[in-house]
ROFITI-331510 format. One record per atom (N, C-alpha, C): x negated, y negated, z; residue in three letters. Coordinates in steps of 0.05 Angstrom, whole numbers, plus 5000, padded with zeros to 4 digits. Each point is the difference from the previous one (the first is absolute). Example, Ala and Ser with C-alpha at 12.3 -4.5 7.8 and 13.67 -1.06 7.14 Angstrom:
ROFITI-331510
473651145156ALA;501849765000ALA;498249765000ALA;500749794986SER;498449765001SER;501549785014SER;
//
This chain:
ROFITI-331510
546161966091UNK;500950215020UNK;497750125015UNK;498650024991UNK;496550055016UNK;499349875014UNK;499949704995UNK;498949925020UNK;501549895018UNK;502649994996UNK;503050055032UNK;498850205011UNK;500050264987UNK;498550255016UNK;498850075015UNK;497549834994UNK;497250015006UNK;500249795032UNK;501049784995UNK;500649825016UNK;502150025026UNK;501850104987UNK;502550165025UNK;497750245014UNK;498950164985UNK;498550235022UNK;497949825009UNK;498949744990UNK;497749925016UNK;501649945031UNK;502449864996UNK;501349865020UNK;501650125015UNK;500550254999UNK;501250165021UNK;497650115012UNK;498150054985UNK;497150065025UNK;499549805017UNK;500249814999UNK;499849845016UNK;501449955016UNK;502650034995UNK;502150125030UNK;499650045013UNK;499350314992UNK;499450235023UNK;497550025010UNK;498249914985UNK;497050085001UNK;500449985040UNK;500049605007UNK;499350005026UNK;502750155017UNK;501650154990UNK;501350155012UNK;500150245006UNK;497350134994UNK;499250284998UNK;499150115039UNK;501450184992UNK;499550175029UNK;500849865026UNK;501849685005UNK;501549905013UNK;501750135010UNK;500350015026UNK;502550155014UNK;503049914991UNK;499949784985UNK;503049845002UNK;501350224975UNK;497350024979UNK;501850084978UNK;500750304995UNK;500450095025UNK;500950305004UNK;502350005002UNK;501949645003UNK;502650115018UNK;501450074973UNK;502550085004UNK;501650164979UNK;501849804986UNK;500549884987UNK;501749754979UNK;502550104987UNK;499850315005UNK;502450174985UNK;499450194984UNK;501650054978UNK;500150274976UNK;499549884976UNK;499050084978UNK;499249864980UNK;502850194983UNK;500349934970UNK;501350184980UNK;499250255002UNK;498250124999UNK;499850285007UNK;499150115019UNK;501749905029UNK;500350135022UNK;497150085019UNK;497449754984UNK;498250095014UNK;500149785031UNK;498549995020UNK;500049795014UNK;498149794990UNK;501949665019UNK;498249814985UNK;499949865020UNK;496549955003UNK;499049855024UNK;499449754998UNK;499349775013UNK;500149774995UNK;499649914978UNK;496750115006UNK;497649844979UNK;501350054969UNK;501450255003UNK;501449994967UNK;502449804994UNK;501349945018UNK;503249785002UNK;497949694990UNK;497550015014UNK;498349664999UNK;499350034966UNK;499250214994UNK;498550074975UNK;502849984973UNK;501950175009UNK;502450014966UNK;500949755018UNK;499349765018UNK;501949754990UNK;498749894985UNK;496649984999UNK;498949874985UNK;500150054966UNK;500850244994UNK;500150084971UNK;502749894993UNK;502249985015UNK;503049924995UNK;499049624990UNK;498449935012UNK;500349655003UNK;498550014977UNK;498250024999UNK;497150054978UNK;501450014969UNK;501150264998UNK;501050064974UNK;501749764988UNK;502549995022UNK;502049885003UNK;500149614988UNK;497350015008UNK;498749754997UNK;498349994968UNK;499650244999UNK;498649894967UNK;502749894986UNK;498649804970UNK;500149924984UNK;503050174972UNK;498550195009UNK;501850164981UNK;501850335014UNK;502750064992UNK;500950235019UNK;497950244996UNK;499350095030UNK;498450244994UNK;501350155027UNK;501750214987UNK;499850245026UNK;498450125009UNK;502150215021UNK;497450085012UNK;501950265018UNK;498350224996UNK;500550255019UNK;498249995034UNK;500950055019UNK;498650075022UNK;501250225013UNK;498850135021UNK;500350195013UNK;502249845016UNK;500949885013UNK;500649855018UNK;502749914995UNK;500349764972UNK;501649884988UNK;501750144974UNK;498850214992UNK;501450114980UNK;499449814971UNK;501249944978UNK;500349924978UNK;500849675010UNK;498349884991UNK;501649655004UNK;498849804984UNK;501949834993UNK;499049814978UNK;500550154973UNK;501850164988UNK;500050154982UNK;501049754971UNK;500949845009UNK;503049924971UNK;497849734993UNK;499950034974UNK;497949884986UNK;497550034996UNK;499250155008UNK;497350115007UNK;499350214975UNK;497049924992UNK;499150154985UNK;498750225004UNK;497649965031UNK;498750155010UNK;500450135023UNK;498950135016UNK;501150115034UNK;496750124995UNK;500349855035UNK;497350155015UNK;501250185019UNK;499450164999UNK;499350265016UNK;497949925022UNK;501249955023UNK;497949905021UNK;500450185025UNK;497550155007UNK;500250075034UNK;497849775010UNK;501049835020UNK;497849885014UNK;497850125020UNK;501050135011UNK;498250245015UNK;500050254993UNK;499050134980UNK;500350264998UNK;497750065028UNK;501150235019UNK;498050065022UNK;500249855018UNK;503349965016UNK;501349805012UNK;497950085029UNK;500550205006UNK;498850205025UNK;496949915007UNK;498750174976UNK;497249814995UNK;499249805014UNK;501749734980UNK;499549775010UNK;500849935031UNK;501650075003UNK;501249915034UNK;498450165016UNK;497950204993UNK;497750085018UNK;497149904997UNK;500849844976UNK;497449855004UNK;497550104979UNK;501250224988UNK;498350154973UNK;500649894976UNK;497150134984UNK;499849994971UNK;502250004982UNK;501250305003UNK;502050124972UNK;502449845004UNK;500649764996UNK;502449704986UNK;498650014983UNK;501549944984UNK;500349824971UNK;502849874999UNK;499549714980UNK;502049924988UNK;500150094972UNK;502750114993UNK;500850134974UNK;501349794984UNK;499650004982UNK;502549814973UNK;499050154973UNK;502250034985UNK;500250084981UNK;501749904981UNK;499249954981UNK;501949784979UNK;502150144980UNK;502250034987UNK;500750104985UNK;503049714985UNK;499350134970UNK;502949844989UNK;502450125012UNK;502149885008UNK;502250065008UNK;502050074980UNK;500350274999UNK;501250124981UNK;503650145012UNK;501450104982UNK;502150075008UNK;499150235028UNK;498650154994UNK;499550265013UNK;497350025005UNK;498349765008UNK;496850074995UNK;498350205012UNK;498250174987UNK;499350225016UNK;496449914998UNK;498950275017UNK;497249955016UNK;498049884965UNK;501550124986UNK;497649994966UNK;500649634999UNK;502849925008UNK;499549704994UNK;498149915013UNK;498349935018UNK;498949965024UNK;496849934980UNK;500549695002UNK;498149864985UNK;497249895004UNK;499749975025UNK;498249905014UNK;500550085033UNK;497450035016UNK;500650125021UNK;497449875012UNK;500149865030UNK;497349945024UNK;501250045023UNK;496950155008UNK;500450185024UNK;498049795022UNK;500549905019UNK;498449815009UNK;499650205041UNK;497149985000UNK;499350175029UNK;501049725010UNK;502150125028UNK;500749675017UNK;497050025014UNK;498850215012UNK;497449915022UNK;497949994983UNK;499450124978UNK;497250024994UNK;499449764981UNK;502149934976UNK;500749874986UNK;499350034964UNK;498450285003UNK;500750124967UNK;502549934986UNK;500350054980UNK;501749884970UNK;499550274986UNK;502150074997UNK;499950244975UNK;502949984985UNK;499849884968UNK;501649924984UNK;499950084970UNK;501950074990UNK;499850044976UNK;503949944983UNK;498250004977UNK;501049924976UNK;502150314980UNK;501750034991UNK;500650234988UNK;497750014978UNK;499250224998UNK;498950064970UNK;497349754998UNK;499049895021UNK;497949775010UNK;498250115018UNK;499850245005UNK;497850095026UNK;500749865022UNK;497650165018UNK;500049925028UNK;497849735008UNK;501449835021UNK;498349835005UNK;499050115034UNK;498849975015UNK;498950085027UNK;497949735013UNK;500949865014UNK;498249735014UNK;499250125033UNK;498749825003UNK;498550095039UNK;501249785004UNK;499949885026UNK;502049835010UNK;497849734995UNK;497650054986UNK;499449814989UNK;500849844985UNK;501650174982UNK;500249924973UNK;497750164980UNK;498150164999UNK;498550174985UNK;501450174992UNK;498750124976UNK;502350234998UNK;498450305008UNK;501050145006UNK;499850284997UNK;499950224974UNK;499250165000UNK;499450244987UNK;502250175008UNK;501750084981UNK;502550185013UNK;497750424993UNK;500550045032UNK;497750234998UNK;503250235018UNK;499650164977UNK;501750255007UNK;498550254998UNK;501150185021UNK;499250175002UNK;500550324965UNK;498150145000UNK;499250104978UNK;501250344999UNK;499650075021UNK;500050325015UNK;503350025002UNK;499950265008UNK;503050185000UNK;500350215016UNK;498049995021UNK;499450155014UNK;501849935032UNK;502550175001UNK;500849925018UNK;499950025030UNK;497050205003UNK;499449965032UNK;498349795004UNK;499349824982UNK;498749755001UNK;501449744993UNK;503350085011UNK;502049824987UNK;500749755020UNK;498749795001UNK;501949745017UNK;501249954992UNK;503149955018UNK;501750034992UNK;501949815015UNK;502049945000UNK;502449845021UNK;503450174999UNK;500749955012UNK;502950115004UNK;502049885007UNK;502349954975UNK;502449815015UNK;501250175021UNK;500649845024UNK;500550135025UNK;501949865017UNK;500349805003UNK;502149835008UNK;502650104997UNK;501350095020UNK;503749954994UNK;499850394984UNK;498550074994UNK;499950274999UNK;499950215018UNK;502050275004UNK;498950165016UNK;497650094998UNK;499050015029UNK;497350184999UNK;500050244992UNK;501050195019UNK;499850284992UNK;500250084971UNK;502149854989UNK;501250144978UNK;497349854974UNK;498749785007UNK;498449844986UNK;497250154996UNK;499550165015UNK;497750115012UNK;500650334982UNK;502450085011UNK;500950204979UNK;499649994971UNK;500149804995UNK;499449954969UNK;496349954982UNK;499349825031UNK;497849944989UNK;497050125016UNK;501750255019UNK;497750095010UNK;497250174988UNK;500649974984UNK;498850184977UNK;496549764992UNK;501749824993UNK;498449794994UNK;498649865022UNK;500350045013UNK;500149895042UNK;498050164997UNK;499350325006UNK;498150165004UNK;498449984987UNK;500750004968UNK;496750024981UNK;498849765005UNK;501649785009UNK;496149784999UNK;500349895028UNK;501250155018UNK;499149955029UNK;497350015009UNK;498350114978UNK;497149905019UNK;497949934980UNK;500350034971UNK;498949994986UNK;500149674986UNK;503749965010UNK;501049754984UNK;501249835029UNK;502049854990UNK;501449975032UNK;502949844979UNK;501650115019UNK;503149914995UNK;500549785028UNK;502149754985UNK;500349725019UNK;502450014998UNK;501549765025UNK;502449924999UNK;498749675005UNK;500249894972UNK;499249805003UNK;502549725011UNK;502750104999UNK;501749764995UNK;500949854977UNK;498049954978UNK;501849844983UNK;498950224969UNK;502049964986UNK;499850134962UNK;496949924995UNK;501249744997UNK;498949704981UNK;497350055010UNK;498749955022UNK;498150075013UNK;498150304989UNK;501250225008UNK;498950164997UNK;500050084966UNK;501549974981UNK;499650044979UNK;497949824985UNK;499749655009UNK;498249944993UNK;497150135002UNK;500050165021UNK;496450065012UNK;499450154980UNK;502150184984UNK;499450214981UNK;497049754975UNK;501349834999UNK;498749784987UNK;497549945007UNK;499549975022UNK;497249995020UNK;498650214999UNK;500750244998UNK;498550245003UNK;500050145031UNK;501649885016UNK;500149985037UNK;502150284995UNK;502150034990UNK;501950214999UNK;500950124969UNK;500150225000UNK;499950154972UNK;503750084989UNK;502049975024UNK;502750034991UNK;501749885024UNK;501750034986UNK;502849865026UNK;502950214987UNK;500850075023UNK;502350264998UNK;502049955017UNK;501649974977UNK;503449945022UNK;501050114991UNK;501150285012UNK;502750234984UNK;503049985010UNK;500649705019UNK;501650035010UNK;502749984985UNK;500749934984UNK;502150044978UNK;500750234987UNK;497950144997UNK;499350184986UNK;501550255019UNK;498550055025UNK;501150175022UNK;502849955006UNK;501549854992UNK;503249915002UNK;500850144980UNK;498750024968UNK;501450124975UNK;500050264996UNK;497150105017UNK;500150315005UNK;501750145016UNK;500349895023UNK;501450125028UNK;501349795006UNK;502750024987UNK;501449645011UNK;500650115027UNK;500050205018UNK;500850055025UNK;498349735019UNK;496749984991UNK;498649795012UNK;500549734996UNK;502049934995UNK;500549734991UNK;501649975035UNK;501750115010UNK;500750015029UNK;497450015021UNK;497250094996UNK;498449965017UNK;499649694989UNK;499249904981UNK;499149764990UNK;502049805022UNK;502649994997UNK;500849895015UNK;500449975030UNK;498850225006UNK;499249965027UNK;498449805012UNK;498250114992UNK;497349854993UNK;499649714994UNK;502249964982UNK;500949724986UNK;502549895028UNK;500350015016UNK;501549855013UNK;502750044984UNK;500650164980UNK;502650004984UNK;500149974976UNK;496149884991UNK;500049904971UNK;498350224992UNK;499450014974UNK;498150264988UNK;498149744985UNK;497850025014UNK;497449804991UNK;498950104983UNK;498549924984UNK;499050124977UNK;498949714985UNK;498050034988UNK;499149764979UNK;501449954978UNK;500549774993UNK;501349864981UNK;498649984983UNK;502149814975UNK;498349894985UNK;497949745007UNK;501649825011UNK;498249775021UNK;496750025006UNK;500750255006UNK;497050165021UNK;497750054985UNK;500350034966UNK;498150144977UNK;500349874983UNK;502349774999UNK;500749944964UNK;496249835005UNK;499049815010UNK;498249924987UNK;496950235001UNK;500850135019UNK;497750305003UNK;499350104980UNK;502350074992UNK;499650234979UNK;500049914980UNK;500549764988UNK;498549834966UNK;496949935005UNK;499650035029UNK;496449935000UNK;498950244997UNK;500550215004UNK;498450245002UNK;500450124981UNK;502149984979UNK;499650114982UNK;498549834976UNK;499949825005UNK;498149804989UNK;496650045000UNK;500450025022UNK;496950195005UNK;499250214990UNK;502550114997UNK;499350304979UNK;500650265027UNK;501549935019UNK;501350215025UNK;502550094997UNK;500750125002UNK;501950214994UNK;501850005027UNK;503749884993UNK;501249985013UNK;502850144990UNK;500750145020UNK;503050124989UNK;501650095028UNK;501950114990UNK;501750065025UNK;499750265004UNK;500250125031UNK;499850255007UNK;499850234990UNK;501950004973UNK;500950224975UNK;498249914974UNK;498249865007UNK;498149924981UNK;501349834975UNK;502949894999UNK;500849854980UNK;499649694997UNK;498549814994UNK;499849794991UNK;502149865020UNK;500049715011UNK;501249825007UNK;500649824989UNK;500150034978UNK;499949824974UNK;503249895007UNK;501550224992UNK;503249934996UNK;501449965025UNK;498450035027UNK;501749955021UNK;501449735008UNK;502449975000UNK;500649715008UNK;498549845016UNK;499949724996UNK;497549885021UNK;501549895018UNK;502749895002UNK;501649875028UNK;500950235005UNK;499250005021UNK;503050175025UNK;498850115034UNK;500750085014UNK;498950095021UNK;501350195012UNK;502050074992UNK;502050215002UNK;498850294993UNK;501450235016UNK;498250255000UNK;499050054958UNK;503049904988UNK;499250104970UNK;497449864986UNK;499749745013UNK;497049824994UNK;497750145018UNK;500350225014UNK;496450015012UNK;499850274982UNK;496749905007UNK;499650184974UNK;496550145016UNK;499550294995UNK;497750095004UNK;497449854979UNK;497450085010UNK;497549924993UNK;497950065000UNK;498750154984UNK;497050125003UNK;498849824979UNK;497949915014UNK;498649794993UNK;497350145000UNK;498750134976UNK;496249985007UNK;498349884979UNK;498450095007UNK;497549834980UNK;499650154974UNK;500250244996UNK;500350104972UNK;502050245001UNK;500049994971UNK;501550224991UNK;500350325013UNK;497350025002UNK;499650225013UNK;500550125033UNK;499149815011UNK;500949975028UNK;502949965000UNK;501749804980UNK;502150014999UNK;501650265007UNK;499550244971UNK;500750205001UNK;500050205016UNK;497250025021UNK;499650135017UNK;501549865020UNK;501049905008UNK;500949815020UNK;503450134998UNK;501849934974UNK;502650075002UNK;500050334990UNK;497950165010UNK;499950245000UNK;500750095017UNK;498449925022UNK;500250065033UNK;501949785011UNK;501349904998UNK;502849795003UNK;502450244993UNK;499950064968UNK;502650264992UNK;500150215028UNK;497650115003UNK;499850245012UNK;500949925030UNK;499749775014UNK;500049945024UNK;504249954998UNK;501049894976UNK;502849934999UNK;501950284991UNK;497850204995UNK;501550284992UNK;499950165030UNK;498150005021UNK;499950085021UNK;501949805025UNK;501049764991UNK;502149905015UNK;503250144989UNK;500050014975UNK;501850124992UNK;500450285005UNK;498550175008UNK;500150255010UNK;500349905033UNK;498949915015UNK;500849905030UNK;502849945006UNK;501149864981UNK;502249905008UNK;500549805021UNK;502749995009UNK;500649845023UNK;499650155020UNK;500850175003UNK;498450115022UNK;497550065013UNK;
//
């Protein structure tokens, strides 16, 4: 099952790779399962995982953003595959793509703790960052060398790099929440909208970015009034990260020894891993230690207690 893994993300980089920043692959292909939009280069990319799988030796499912659950009956295993995490990214011609896969046994109900193996493959740069449950982290250059997984140490959050899920989210009300965090390392640190999870939570790994913060689930459970801006915003759908988007993210980084949980600081352990439906997205603060962790969903509470006093109005 690894090296299907390893081999399916080698070969959807190669898809896309010479398809990066092409004008063609902007045009729109339709709606995926969770109502995000889907542009070419992604319709060229989940055919090749449909044939691929479909074609091995033995039944292996498979989750996508795109296709939903398929190949389920007989099957022992299911990959968890985004072929482009950082659809946007790529169709401009930047860094933050990755191809995502994540391996898990196919269980009656399998959740994020099944999630056995996970490679995160850069489509442009061509890093490898993979790991094993309870096996550490592996980190390659697009050499093939490996890397030194170098995380940041400090907790100091006006010296915080940082990223922000932002996509398919209101602004105002996004900004409401996390303006707090926005101000303290506006000059000391710097806050990104990079485009993709996968991407930006890997850098935590590199030492390039110190956290990744997505409260957008979270801001729905506090003030469900904002679940009607979400869909604005959403064309009708309420966007938000899946499981798809982290299941192989978040077994690497905590592997590393980074500290990943959901907005309310609870473990993602038990969250279902198929679905894309509003009850499958799920919030994410992702940093490099404990400490930053905590300081982090400090000023997240305080920013979701001052939306809750705002209101809808």
């Amino acid at each position: 099952m690894r090296e299907l893994a390893d081999s399916l993300a080698a070969e959807l980089r190669q898809i896309v790779l010479p398809r990066l920043g092409r004008p063609w692959s902007r045009g729109l292909a339709g709606r995926a399962v969770g109502g995000d939009t889907t542009f070419a280069v992604d319709a060229e990319a989940e055919a090749h995982v449909q044939r691929r799988l479909k074609g091995f030796a033995r039944p292996v499912a498979y989750y996508s953003e795109d296709q939903g659950l398929v190949g389920s009956e007989g099957a022992d295993w299911v990959f968890i595959v985004d072929p482009i995490d950082g659809t946007r990214p790529a169709i401009a011609g930047l860094e933050a793509a990755c191809v995502s896969v994540a391996v898990a046994r196919l269980t009656h109900r399998p959740a994020m703790e099944d999630v056995w193996y996970g490679v995160i493959l850069e489509i442009k740069e061509g890093g490898v960052f993979r790991a094993v449950r309870g096996g550490g982290v592996e980190i390659l250059d697009a050499s093939g060398r490996r890397r030194e997984v170098s995380i940041s140490m400090h907790s100091d959050l006006s010296r915080l790099f940082w990223t922000i899920g932002f996509r398919g989210r209101p602004a105002a009300e996004l900004v409401a929440v996390l303006g707090g965090l926005i101000d303290r390392s506006s000059v000391n640190g710097g806050v990104f909208d990079l485009g993709s999870a996968t991407y930006t939570m890997t850098r935590i790994l590199t030492g390039q970015l110190d956290a990744y913060v997505d409260v957008g689930p979270r801001m729905i459970e506090r003030s469900p009034w904002v679940e009607r801006r979400f869909r604005q915003v959403g064309n009708g759908s309420v966007l938000n990260n899946c499981p798809y988007d982290v299941a192989a993210a978040a077994l690497i980084l905590e592997e590393a020894g980074c500290v990943v949980t959901d907005a309310a600081g609870n473990s993602l352990d038990k969250r279902p891993l198929l679905g894309s439906d509003v009850a499958h997205q799920l919030s994410v603060v992702a940093a490099a230690n404990r400490e930053m962790h905590a300081a982090i969903l400090q000023v997240v509470e305080e920013g979701l207690e001052h939306l809750e006093r705002t209101g809808a109005g």
